[in-house]
C-alpha positions in Angstrom: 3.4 -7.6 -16.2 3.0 -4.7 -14.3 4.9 -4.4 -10.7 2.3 -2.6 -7.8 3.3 -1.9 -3.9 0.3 -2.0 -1.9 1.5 -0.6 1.9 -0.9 -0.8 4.8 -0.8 -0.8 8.3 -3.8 -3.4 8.7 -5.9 -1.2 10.3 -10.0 -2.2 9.3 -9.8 0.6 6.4 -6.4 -1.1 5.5 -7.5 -4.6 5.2 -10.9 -4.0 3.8 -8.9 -2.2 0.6 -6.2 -4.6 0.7 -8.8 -7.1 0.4 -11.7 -5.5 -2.4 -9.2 -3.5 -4.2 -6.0 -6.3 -4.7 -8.5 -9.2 -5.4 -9.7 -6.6 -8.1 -6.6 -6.2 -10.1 -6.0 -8.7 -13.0 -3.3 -11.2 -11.4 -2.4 -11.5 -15.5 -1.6 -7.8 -15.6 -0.1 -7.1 -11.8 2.4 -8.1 -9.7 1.2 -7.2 -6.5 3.2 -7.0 -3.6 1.5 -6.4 0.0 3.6 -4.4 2.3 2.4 -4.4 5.9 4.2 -1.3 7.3 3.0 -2.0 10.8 5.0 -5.5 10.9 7.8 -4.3 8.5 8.6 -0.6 10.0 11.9 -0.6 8.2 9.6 -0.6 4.2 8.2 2.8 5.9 11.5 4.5 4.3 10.4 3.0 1.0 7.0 4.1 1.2 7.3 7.6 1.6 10.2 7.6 -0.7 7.7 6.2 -3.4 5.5 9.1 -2.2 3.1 7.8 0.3 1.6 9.3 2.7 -1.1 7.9 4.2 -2.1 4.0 4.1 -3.9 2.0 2.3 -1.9 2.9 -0.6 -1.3 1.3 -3.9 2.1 2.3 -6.1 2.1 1.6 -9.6 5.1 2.2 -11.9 5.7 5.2 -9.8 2.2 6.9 -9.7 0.7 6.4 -5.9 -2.5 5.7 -5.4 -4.0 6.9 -1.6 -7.4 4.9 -0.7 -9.5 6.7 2.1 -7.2 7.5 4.9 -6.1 4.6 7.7 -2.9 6.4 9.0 -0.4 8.6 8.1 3.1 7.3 7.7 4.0 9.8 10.5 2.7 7.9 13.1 4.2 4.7 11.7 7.6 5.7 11.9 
């Protein structure tokens, strides 16, 4: 099984990809773990250490993945 982060901040653009893109992945082959960075402003740290920089965002095994553009994590904290 293959672990994934994906961190939003559940703005429209956020939820629509958190939405299309997580119902997408194979639930056999990922392990996906939603990260809501506007209710959990303390994963922010964790995000950008993982090499985000914008939300919606999907990390897997290390390799981040930015979808269109909701927010930067500068303006999330």
């Amino acid at each position: 099984m293959t672990n994934a982060t994906f961190y939003h901040a559940g703005c429209p653009v956020c939820v629509t990809a958190e939405q299309r893109l997580v119902a997408a992945l194979d639930p056999a082959k990922f392990c996906v773990k939603i990260v809501h960075l506007g209710q959990e402003r303390a994963q922010v740290a964790n995000a950008r250490a993982a090499g985000v920089r914008s939300v919606p965002a999907l990390v897997v095994e290390g390799t981040v993945f930015h979808i269109n553009h909701g927010a930067d994590l500068t303006v999330l904290g």
